[in-house]
C-alpha positions in Angstrom: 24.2 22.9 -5.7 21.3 24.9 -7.4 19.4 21.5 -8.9 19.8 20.2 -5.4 18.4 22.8 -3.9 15.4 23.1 -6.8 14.7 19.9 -5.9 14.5 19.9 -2.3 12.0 22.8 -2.8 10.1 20.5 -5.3 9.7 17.8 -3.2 8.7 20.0 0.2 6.0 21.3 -2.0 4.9 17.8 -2.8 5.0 16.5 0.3 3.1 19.5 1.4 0.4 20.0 -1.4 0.1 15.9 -0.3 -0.9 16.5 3.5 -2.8 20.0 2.5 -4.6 16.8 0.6 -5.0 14.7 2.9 -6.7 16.8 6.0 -9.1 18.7 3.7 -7.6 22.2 3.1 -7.9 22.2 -0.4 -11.3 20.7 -0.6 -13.3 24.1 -0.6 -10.7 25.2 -3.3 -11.6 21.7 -5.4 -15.5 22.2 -4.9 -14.9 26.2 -6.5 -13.2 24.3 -9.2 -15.7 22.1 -9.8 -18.7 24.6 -10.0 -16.7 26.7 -11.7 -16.4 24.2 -14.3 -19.4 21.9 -14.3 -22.0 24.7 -13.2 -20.5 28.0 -14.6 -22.7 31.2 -13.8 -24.5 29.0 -10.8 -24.2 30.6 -7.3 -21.6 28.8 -4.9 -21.8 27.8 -1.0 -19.4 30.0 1.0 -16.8 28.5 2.7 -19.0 28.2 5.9 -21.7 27.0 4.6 -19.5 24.4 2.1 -18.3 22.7 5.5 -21.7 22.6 6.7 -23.0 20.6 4.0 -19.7 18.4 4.1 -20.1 17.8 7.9 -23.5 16.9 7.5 -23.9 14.6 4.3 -21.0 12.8 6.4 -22.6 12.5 9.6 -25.8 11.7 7.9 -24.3 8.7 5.8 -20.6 7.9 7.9 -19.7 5.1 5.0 -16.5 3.8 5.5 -15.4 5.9 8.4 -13.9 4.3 11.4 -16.2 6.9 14.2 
């Protein structure tokens, strides 16, 4: 009954880690990652200004986007 249960919780977190994913709320946590890693000691955006820059380098160049 234990395993079931550890499992059920492993596969809510999945699922939610996966839609956290998928509308964005980790990308401000990835892009801290990624300074912190490819850029160490370099100054960061805030979260503010992080979605700024997101909103506008998509709006500026929309790609593959549907609207």
């Amino acid at each position: 009954m234990a395993g079931l249960l550890a499992r059920a919780r492993r596969i809510g977190a999945g699922i939610g880690w996966y839609t956290a994913s998928l509308m964005g709320d980790n990308h401000y946590q990835r892009y801290l990652e990624h300074r912190r890693r490819a850029h160490p000691g370099e100054p960061v955006c805030s979260e503010a200004q992080y979605w700024r820059m997101r909103h506008a380098a998509a709006d500026a160049d929309p790609g593959a986007r549907c609207c």
